[in-house]
C-alpha positions in Angstrom: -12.6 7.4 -5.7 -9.5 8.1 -6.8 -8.1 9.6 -3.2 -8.7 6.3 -2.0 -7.4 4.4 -4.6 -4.2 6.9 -4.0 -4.7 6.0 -0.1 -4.9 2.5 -0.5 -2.1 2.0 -3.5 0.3 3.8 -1.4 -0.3 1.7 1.7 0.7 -1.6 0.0 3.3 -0.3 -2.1 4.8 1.1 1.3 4.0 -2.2 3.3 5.8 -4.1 0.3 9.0 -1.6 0.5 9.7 -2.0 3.9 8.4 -5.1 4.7 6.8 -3.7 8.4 3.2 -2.8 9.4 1.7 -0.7 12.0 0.4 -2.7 15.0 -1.9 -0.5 17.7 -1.5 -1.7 20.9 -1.4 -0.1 24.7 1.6 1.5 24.6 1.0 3.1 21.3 1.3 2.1 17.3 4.4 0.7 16.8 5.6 -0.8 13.5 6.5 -4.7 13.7 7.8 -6.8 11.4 5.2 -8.4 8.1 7.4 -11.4 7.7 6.3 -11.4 3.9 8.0 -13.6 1.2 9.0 -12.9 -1.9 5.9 -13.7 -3.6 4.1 -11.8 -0.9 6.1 -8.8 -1.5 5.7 -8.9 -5.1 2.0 -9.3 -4.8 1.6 -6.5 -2.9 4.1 -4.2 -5.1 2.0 -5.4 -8.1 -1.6 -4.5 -6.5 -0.3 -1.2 -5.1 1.3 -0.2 -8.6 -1.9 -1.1 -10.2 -4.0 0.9 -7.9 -1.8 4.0 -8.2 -2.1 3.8 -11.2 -5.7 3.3 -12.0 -5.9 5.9 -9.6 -4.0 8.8 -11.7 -5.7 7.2 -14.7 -9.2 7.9 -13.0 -7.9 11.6 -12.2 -6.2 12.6 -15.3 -9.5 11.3 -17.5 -11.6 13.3 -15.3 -10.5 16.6 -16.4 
């Protein structure tokens, strides 16, 4: 549970940082642009965080 919330926290928090995600296509995956606004970003960043953290959370009560 916590791998994926790792998986999945990292993924938005990385989408939100560089504002591009991974589009598969014929010629291969390429990375093209999100075109996310500043709320959109911040959404994202806030979700990730919260999942990351939840995650280590989850992991560290665990033993």
């Amino acid at each position: 549970m916590s791998l994926l919330l790792v998986l999945a926290g990292a993924a938005l928090v990385a989408v939100a940082a560089s504002n591009r995600v991974p589009r598969l296509g014929a010629p291969g995956p390429r990375l093209v642009p999100a075109r996310l606004t500043e709320a959109g970003r911040a959404t994202l960043t806030t979700v990730g965080g919260g999942a990351l953290i939840a995650a280590f959370l989850l992991a560290a009560l665990s033993g």
